[in-house]
N, CA, C and O atoms as a printed pandas DataFrame, in Angstrom:
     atom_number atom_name residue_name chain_id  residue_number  x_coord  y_coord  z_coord
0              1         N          UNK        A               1  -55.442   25.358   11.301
1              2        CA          UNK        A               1  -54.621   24.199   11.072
2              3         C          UNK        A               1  -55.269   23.265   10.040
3              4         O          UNK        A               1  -54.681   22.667    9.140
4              5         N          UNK        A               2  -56.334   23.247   10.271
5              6        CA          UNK        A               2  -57.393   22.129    9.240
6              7         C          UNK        A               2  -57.080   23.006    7.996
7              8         O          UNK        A               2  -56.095   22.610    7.372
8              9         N          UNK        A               3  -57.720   24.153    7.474
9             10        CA          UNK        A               3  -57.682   25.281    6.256
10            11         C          UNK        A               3  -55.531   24.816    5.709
11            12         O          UNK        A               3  -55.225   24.923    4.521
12            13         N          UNK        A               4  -54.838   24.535    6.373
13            14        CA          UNK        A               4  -53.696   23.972    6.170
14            15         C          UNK        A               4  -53.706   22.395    5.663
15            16         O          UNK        A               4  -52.878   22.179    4.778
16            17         N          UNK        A               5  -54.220   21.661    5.927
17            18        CA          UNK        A               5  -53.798   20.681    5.790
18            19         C          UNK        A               5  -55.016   20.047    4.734
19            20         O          UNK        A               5  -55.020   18.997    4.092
20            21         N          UNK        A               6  -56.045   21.148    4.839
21            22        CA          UNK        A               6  -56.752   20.996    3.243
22            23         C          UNK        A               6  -56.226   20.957    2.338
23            24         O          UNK        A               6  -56.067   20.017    1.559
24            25         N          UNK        A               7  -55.459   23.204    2.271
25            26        CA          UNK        A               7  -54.575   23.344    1.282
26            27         C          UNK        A               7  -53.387   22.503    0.817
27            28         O          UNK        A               7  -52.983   22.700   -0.329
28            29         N          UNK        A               8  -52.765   21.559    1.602
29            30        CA          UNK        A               8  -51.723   20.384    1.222
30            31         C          UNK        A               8  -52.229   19.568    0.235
31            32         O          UNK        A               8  -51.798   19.561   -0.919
32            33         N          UNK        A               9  -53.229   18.800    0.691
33            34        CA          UNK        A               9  -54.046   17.733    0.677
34            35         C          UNK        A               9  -54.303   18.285   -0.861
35            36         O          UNK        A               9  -53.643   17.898   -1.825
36            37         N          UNK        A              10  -55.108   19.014   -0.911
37            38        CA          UNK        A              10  -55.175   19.173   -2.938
38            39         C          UNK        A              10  -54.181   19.804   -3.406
39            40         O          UNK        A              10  -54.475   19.908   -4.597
40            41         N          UNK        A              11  -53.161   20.313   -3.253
41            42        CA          UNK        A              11  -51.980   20.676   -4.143
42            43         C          UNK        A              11  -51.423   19.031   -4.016
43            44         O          UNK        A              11  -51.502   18.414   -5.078
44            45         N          UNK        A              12  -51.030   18.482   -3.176
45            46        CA          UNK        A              12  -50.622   17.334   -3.455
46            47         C          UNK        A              12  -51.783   16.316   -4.453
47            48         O          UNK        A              12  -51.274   15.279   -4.879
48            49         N          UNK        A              13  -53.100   16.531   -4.787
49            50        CA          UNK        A              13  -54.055   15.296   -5.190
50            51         C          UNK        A              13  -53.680   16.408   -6.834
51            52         O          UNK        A              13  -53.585   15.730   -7.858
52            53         N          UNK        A              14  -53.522   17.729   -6.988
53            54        CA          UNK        A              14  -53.399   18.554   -8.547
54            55         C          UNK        A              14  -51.929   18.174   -9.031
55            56         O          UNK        A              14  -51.633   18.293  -10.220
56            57         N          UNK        A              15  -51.067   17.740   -8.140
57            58        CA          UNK        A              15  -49.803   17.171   -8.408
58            59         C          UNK        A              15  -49.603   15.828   -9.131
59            60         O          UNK        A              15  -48.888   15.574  -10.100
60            61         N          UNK        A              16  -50.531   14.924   -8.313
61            62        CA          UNK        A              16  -50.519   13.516   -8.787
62            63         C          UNK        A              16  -51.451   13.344  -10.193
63            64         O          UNK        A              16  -51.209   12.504  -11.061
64            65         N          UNK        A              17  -52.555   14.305  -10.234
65            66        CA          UNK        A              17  -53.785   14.063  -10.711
66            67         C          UNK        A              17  -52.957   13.743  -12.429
67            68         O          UNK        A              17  -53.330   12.759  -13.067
68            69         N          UNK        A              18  -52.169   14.415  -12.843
69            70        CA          UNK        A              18  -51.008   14.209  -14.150
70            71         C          UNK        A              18  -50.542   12.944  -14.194
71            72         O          UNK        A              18  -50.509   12.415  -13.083
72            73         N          UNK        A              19  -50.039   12.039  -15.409
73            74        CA          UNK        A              19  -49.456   11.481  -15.021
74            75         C          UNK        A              19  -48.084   11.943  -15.931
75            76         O          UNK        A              19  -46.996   11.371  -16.001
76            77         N          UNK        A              20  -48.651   13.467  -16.746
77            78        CA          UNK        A              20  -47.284   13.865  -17.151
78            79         C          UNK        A              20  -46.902   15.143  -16.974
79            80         O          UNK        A              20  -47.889   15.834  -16.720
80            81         N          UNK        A              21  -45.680   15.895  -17.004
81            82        CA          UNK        A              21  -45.182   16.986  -16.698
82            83         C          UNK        A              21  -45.999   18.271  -17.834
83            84         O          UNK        A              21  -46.458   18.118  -18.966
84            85         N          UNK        A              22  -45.922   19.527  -16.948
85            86        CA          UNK        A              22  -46.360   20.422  -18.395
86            87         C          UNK        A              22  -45.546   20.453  -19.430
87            88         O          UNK        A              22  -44.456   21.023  -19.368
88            89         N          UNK        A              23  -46.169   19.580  -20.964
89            90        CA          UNK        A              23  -44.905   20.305  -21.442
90            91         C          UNK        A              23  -43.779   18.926  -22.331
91            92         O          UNK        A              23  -43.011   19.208  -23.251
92            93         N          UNK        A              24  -43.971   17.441  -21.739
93            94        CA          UNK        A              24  -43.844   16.236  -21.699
94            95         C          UNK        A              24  -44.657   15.936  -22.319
95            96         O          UNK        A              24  -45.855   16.191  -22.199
96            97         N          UNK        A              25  -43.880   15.078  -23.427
97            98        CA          UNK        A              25  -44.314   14.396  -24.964
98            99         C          UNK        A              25  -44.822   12.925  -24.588
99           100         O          UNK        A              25  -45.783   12.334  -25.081
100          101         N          UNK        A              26  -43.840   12.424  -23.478
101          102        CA          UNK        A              26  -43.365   10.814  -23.066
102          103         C          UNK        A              26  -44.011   10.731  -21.636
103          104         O          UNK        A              26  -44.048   11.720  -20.904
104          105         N          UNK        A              27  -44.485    9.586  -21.293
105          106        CA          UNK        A              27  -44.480    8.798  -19.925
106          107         C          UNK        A              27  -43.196    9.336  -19.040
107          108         O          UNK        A              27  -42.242    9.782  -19.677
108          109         N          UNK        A              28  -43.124    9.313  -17.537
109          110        CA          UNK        A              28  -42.017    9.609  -17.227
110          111         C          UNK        A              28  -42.123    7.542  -17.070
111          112         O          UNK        A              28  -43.239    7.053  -17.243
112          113         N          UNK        A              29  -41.275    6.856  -16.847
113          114        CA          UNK        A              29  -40.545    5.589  -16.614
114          115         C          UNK        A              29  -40.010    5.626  -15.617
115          116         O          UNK        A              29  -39.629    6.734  -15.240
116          117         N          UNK        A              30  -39.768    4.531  -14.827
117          118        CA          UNK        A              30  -39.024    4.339  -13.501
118          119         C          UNK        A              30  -37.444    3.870  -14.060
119          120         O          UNK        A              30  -37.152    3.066  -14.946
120          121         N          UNK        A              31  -36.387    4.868  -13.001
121          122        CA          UNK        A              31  -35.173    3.788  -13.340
122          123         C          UNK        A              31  -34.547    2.871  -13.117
123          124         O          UNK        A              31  -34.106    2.514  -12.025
124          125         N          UNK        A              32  -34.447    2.432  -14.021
125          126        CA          UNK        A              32  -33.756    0.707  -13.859
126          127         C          UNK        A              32  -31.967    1.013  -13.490
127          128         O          UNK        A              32  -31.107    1.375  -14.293
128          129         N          UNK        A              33  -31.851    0.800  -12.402
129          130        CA          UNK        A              33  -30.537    0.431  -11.993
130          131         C          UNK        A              33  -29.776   -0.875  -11.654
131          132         O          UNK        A              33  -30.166   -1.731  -10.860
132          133         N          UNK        A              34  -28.166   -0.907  -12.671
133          134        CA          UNK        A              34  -27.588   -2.027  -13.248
134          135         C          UNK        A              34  -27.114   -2.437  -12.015
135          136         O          UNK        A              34  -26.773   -1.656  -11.126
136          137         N          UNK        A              35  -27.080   -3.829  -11.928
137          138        CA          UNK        A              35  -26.499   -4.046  -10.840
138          139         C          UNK        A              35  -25.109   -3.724  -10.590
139          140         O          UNK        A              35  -24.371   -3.723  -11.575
140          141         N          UNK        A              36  -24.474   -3.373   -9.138
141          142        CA          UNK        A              36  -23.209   -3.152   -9.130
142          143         C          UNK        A              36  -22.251   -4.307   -9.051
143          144         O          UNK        A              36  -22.469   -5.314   -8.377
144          145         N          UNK        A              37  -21.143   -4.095   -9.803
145          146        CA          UNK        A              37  -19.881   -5.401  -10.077
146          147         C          UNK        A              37  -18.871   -5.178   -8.710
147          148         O          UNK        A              37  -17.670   -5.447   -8.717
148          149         N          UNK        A              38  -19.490   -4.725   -7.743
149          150        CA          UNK        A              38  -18.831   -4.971   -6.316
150          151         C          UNK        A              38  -19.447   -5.764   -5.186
151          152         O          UNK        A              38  -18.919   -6.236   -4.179
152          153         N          UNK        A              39  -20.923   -5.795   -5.685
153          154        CA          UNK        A              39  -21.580   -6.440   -4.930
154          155         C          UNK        A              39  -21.016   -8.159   -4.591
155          156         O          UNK        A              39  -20.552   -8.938   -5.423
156          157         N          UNK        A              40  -21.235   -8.410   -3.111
157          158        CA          UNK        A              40  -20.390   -9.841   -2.965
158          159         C          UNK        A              40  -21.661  -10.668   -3.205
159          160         O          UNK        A              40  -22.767  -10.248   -2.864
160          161         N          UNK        A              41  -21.472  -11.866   -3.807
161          162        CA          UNK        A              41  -22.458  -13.051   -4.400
162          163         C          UNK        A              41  -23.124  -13.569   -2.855
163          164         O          UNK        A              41  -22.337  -13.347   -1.936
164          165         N          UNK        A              42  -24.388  -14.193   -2.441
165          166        CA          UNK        A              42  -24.421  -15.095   -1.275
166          167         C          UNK        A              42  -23.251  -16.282   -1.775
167          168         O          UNK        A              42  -22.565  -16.469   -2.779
168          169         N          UNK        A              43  -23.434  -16.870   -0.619
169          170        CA          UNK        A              43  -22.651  -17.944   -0.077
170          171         C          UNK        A              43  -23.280  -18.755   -1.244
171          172         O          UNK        A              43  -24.353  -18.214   -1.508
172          173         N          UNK        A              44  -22.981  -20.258   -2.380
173          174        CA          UNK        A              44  -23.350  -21.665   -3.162
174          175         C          UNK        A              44  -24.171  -22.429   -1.951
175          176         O          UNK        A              44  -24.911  -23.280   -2.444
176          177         N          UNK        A              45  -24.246  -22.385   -0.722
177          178        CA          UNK        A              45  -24.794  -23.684    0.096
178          179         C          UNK        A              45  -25.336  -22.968    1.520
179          180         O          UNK        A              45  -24.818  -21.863    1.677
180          181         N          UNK        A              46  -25.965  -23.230    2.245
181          182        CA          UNK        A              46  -26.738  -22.477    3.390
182          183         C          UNK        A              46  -25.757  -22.634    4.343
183          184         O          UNK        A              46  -25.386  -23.806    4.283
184          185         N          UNK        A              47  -25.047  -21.926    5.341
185          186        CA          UNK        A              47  -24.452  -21.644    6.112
186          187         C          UNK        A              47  -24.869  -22.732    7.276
187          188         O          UNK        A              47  -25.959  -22.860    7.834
188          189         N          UNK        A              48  -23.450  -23.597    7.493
189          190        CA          UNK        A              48  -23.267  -24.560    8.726
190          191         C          UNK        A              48  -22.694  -24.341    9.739
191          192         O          UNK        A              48  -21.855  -23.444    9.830
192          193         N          UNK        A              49  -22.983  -25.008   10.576
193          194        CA          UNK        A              49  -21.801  -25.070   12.226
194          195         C          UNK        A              49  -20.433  -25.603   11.138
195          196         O          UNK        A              49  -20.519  -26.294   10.123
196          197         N          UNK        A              50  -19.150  -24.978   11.804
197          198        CA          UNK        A              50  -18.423  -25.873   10.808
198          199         C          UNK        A              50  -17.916  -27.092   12.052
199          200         O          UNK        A              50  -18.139  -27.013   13.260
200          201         N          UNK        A              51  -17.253  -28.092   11.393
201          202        CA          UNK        A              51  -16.899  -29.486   12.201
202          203         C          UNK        A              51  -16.098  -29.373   13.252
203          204         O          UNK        A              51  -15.036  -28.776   13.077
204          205         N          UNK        A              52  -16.304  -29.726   14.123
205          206        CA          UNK        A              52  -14.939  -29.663   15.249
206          207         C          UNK        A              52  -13.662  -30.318   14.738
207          208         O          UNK        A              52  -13.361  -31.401   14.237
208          209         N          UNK        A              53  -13.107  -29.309   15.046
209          210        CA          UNK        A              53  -11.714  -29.887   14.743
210          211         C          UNK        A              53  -10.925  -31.193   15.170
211          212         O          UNK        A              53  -11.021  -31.751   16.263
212          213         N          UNK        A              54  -10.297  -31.495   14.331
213          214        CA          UNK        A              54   -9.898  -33.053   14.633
214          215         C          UNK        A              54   -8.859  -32.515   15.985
215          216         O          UNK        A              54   -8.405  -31.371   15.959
216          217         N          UNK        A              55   -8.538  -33.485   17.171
217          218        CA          UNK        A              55   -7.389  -33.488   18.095
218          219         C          UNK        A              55   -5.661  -33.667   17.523
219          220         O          UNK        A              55   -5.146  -34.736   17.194
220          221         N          UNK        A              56   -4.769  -31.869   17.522
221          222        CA          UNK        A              56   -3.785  -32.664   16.979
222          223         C          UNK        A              56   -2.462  -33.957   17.439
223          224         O          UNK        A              56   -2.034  -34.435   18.490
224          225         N          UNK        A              57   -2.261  -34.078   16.367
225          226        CA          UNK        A              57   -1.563  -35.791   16.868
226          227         C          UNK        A              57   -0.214  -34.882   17.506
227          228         O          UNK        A              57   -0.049  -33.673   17.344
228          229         N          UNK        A              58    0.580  -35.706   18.180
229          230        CA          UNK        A              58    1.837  -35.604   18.751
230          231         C          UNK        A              58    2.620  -35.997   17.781
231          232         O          UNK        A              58    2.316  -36.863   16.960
232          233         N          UNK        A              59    4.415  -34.951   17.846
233          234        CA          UNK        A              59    5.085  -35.571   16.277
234          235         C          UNK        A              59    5.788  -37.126   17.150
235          236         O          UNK        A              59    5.796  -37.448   18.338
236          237         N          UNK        A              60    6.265  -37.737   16.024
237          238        CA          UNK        A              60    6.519  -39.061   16.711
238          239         C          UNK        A              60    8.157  -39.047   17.557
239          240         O          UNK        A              60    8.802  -39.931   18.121
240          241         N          UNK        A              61    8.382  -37.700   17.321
241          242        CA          UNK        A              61   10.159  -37.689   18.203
242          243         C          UNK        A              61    9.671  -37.050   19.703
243          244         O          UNK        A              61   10.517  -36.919   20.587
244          245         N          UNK        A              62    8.371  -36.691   19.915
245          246        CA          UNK        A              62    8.332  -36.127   21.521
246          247         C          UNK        A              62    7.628  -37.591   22.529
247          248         O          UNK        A              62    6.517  -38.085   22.336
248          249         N          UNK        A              63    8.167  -37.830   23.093
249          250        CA          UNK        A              63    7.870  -38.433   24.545
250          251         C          UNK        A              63    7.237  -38.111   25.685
251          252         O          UNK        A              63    7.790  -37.445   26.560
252          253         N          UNK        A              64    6.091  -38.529   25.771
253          254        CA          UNK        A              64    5.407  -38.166   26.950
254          255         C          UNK        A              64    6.212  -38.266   28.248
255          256         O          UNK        A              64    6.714  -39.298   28.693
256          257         N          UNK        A              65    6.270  -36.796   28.900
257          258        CA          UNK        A              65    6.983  -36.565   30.241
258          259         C          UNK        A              65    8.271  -35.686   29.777
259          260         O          UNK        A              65    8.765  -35.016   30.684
260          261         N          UNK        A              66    8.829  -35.599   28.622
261          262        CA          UNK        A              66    9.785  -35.030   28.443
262          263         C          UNK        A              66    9.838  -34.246   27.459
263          264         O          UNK        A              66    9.302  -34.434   26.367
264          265         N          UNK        A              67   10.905  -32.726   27.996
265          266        CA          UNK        A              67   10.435  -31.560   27.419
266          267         C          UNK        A              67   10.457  -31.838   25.581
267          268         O          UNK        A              67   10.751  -33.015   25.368
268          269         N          UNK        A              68   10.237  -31.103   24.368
269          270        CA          UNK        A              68   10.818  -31.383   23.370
270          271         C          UNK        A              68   11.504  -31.144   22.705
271          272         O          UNK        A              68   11.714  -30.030   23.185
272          273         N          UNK        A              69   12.246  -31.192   21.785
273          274        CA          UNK        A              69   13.838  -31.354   21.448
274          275         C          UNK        A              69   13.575  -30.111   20.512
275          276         O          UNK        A              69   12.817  -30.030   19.545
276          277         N          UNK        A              70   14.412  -29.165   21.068
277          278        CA          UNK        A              70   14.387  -27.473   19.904
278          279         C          UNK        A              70   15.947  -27.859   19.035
279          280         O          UNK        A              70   16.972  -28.108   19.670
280          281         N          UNK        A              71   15.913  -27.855   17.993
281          282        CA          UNK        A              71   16.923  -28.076   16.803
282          283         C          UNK        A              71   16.690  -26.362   16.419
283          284         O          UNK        A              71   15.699  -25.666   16.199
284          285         N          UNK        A              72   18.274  -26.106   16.476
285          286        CA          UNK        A              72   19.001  -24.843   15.317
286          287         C          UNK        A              72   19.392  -25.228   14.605
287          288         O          UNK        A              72   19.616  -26.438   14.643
288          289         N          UNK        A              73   19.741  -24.458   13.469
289          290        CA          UNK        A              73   20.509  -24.570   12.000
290          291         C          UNK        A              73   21.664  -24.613   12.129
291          292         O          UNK        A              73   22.023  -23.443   11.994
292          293         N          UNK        A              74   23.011  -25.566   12.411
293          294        CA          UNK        A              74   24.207  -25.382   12.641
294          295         C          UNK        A              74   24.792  -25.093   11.638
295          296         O          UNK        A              74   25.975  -25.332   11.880
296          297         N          UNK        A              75   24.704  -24.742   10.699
297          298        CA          UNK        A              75   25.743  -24.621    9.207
298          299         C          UNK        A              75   25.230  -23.307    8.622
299          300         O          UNK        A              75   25.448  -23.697    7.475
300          301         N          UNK        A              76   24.556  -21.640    8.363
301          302        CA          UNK        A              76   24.175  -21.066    8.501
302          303         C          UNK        A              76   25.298  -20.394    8.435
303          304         O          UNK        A              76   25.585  -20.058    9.585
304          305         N          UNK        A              77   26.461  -19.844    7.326
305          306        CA          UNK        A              77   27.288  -19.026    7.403
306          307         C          UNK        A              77   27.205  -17.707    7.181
307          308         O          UNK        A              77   27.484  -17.231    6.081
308          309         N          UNK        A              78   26.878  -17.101    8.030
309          310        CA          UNK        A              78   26.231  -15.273    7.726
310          311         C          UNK        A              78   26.143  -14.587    8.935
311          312         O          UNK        A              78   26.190  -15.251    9.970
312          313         N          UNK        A              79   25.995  -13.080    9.003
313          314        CA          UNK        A              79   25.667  -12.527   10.128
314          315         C          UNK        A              79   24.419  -11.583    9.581
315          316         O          UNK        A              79   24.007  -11.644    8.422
316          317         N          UNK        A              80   23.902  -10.730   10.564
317          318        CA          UNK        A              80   23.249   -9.893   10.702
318          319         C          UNK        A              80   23.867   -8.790   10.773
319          320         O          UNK        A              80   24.822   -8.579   11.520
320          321         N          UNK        A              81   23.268   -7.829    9.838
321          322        CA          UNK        A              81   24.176   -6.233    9.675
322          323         C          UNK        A              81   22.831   -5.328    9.522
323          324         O          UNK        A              81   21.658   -5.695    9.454
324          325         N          UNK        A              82   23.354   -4.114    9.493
325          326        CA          UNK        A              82   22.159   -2.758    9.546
326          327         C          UNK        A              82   22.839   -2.054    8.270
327          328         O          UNK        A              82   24.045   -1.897    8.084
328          329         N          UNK        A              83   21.873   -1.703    7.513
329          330        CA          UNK        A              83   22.212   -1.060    6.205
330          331         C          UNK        A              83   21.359    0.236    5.851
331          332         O          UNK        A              83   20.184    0.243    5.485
332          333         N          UNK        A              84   22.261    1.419    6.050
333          334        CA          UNK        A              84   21.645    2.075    5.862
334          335         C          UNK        A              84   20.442    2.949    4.410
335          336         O          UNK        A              84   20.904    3.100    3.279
336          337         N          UNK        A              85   19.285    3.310    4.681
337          338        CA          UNK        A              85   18.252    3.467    3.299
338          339         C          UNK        A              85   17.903    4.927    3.481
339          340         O          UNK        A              85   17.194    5.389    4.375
340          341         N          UNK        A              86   18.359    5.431    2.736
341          342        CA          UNK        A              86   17.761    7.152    2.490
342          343         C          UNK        A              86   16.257    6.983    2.282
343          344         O          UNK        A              86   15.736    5.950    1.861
344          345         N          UNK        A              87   15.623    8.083    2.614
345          346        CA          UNK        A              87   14.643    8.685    2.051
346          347         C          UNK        A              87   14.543   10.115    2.142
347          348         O          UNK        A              87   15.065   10.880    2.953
348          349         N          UNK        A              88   13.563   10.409    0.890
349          350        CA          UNK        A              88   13.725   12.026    0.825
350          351         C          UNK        A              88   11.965   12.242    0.797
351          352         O          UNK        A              88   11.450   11.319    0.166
352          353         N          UNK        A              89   10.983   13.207    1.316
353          354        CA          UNK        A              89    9.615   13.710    1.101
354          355         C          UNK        A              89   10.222   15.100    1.168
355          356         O          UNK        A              89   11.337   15.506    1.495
356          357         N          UNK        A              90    8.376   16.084    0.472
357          358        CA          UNK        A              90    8.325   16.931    0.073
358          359         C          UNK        A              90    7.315   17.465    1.282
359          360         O          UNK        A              90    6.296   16.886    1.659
360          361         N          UNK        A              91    7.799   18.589    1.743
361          362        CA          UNK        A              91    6.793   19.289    2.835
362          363         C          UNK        A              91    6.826   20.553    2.654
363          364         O          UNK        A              91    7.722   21.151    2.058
364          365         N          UNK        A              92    5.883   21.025    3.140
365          366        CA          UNK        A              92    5.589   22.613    2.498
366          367         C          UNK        A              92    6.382   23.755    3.704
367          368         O          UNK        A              92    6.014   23.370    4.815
368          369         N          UNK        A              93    7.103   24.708    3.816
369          370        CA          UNK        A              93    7.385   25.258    4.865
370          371         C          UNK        A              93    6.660   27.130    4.966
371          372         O          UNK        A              93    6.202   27.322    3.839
372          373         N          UNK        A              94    6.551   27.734    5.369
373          374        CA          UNK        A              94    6.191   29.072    5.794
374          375         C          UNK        A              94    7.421   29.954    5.312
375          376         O          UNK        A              94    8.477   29.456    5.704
376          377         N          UNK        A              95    7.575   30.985    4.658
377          378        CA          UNK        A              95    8.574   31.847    4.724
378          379         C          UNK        A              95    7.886   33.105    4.764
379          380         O          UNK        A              95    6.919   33.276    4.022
380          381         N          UNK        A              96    8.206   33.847    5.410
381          382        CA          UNK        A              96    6.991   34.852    5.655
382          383         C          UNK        A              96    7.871   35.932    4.610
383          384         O          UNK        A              96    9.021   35.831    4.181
384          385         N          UNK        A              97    6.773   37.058    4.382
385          386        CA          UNK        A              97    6.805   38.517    3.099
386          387         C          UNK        A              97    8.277   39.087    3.513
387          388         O          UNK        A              97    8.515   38.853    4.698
388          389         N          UNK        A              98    9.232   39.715    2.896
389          390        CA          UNK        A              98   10.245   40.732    3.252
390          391         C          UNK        A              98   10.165   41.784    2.118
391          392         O          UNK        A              98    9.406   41.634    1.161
392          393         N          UNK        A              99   10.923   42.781    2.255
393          394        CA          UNK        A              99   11.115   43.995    1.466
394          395         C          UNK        A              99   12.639   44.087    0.792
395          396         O          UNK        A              99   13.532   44.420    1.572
396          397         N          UNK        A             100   12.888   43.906   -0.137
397          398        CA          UNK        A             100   14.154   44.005   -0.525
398          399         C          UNK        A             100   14.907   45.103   -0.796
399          400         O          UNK        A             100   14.427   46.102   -0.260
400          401         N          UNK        A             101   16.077   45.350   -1.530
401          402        CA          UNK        A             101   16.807   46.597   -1.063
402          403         C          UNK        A             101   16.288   48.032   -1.879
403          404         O          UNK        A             101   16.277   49.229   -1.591
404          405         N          UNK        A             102   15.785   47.042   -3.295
405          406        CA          UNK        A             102   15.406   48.634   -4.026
406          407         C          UNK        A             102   13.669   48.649   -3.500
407          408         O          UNK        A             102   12.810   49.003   -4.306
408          409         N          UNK        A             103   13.368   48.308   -2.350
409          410        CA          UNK        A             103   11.776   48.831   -1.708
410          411         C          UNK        A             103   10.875   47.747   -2.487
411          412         O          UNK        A             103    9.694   48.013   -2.264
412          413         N          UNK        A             104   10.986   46.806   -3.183
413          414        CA          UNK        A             104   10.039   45.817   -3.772
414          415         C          UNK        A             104    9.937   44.910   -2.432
415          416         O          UNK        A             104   10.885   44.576   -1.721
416          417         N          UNK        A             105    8.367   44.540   -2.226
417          418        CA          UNK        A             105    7.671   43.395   -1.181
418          419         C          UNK        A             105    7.598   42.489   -1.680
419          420         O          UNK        A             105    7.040   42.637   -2.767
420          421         N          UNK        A             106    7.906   41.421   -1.460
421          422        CA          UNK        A             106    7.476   39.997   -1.690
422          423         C          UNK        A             106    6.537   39.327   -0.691
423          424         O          UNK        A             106    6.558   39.653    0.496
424          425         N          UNK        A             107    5.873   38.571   -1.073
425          426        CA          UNK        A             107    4.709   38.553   -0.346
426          427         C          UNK        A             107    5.270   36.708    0.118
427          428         O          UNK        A             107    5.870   35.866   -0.550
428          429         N          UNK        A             108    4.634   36.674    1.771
429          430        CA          UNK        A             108    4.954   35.392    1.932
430          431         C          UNK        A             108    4.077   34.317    1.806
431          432         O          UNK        A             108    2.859   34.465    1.698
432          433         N          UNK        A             109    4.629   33.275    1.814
433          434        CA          UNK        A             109    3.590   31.782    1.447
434          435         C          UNK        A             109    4.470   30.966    1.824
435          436         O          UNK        A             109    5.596   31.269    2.220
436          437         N          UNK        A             110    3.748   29.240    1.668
437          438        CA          UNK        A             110    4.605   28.387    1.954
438          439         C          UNK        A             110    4.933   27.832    0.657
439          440         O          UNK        A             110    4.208   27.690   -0.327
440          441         N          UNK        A             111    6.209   27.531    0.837
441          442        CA          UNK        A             111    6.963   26.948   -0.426
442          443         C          UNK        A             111    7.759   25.760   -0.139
443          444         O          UNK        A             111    8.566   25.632    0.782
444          445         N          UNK        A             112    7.398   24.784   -1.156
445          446        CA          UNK        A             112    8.254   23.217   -0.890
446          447         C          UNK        A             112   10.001   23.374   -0.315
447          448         O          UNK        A             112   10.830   24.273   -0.456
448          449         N          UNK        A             113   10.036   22.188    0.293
449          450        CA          UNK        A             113   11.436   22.159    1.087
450          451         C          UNK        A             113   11.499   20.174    1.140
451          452         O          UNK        A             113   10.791   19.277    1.597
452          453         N          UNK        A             114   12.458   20.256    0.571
453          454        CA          UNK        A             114   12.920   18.387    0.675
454          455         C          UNK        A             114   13.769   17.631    1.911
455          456         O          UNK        A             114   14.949   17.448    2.211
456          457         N          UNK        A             115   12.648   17.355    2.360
457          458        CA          UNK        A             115   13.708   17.032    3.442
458          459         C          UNK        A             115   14.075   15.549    3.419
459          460         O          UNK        A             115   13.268   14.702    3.035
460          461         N          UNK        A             116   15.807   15.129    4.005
461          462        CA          UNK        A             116   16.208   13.843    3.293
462          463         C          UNK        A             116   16.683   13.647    5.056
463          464         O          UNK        A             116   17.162   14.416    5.890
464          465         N          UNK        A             117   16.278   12.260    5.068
465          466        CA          UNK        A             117   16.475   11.125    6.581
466          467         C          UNK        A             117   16.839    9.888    5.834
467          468         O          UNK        A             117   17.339    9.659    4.732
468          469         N          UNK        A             118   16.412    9.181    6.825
469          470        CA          UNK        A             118   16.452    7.351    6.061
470          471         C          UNK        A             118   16.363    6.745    7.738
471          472         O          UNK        A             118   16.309    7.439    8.753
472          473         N          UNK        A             119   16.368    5.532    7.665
473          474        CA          UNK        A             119   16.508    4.494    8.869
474          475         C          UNK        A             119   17.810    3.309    8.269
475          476         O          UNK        A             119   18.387    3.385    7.184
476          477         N          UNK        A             120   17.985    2.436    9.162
477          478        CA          UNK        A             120   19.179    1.517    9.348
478          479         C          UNK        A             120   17.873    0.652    9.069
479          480         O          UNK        A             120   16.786    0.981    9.545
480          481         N          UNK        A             121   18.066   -0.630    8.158
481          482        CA          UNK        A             121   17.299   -1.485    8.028
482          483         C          UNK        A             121   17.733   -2.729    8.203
483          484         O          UNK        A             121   18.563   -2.661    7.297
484          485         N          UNK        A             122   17.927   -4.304    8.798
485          486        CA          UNK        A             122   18.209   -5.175    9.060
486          487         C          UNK        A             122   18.429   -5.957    8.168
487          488         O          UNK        A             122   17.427   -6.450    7.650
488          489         N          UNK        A             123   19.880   -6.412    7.600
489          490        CA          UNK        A             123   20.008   -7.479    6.617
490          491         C          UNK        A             123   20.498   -8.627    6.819
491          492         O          UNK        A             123   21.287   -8.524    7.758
492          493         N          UNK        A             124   20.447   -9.842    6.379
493          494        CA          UNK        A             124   21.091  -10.926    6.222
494          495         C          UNK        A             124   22.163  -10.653    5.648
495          496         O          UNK        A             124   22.024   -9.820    4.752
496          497         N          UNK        A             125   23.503  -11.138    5.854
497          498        CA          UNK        A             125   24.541  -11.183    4.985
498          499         C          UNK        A             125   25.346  -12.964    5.194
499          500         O          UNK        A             125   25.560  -13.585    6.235
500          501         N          UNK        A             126   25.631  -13.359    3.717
501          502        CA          UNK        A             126   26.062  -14.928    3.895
502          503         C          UNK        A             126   27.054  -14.670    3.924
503          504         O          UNK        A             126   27.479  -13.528    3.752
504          505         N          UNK        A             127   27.782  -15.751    4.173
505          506        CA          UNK        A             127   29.269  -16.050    4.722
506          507         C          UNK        A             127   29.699  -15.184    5.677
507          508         O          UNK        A             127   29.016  -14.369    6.297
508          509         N          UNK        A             128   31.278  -15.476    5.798
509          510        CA          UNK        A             128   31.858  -14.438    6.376
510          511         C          UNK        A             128   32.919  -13.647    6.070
511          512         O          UNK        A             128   33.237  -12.724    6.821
């Protein structure tokens, strides 16, 4: 085990002992890497507790003790309708090999197939 960890020990010290490759004109250089343009910046100011929030005020039409006043839109001439929206994707299907009449094989694979749906989508419509 020792006769091992000799033999390491100087192939690694005949490795370093260079400081250039066989063969290498130049220094090798360390690389300089640019900084990346994704990197997020720190924070401009050292990170605080933030303030407690102020208490919010009451609006001035609710009354303490009594429920508060829900207002609808009375003038709002329109209904709600469902309109239907196609869509079409591309999916691959299986057709497996057959033999046709003059004895030629075709070999099977999957081959595109379009398949067309849609959903009912919810519209506003004004007036009536």
């Amino acid at each position: 085990m020792r006769a091992l960890a000799v033999v390491a020990v100087s192939i690694v010290a005949m490795l370093g002992a260079g400081s250039m490759p066989a063969g290498a004109t130049e220094p090798l250089r360390p690389t300089v890497l640019a900084p990346t343009p994704f990197a997020i910046p720190p924070p401009p100011a050292p990170l605080e507790p933030r303030p407690a929030p102020a208490a919010p005020s009451k609006p001035p039409h609710v009354q303490p003790g009594l429920p508060p006043v829900v207002t609808y839109p009375c003038c709002a001439a329109g209904y709600w309708a469902y309109q239907w929206v196609p869509t079409a994707y591309t999916t691959y299907v299986w057709v497996p090999g057959y033999v046709t009449a003059d004895g030629t094989m075709v070999a099977g694979g999957y081959y595109p197939q379009v398949v067309t749906s849609g959903y009912y989508q919810r519209v506003w419509v004004s007036g009536y």
